[in-house]
C-alpha positions in Angstrom: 9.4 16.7 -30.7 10.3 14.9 -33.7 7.2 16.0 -35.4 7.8 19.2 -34.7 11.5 18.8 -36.4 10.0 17.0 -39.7 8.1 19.8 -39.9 10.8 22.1 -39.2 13.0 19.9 -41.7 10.1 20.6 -44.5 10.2 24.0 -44.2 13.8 24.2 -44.6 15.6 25.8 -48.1 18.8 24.2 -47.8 20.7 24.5 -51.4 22.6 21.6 -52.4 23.0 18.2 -50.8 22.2 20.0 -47.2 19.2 19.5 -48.7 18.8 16.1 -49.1 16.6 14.2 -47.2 18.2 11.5 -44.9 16.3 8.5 -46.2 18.2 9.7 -49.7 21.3 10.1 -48.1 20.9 6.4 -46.4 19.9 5.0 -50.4 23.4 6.5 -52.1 25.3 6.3 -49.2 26.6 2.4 -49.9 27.4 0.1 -46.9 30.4 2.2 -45.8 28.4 5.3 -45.4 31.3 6.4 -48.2 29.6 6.8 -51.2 27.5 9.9 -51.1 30.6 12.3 -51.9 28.6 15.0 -52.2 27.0 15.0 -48.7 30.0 14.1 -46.9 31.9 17.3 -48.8 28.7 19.3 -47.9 28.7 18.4 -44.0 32.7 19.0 -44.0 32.2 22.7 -45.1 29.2 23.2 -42.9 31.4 22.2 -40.0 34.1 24.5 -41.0 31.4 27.4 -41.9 29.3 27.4 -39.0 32.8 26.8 -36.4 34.5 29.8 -38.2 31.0 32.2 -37.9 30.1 30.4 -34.3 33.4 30.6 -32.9 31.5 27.0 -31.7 33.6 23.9 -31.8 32.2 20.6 -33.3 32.6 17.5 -31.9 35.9 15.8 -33.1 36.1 13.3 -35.7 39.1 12.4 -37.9 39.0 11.6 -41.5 36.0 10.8 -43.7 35.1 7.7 -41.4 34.6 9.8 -38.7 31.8 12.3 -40.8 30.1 9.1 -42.5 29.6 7.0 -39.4 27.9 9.6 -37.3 26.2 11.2 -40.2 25.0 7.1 -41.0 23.5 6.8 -37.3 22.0 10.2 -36.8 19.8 9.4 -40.6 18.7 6.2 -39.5 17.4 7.7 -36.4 15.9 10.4 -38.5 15.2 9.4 -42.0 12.6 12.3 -42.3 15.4 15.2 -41.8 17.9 16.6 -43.4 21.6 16.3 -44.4 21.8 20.0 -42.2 20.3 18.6 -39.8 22.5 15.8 -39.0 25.5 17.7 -39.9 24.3 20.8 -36.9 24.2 17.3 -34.5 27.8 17.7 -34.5 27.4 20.5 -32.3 25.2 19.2 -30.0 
């Protein structure tokens, strides 16, 4: 349930801009779902991390357009979670 992720979300001790709540992602972020640097490098590695440790393959995506986009829709959805949340939706 989604309350049971929030509270999942809160619990979390995610370093970095993993970290960072959606809703903040969604504020920096700009109108290209561009701006936040920092997230969008963060999500990159976590997809190469967790593939490489997994041996799981991510959904595909090509260049920074294709992170920001889904990364954009998955916080709206879900302002209350995470950046590592929305980046481990690329394994769903």
């Amino acid at each position: 349930s989604a309350a049971s992720q929030s509270a999942s979300a809160q619990s979390k001790r995610i370093g970095g801009a993993g970290g960072e709540s959606c809703a903040s992602f969604l504020n920096r972020s700009g109108k290209d779902g561009l701006s936040d640097t920092a997230a969008l490098q963060w999500v990159l590695g976590y997809l190469s991390g967790r593939s490489v440790a997994t041996d799981k393959i991510h959904r595909p995506f090509e260049g920074p357009d294709g992170i920001a986009k889904p990364l954009n829709a998955y916080c709206r959805a879900h302002p209350d979670l995470q950046i590592e949340d929305a980046a481990g939706s690329y394994f769903d």
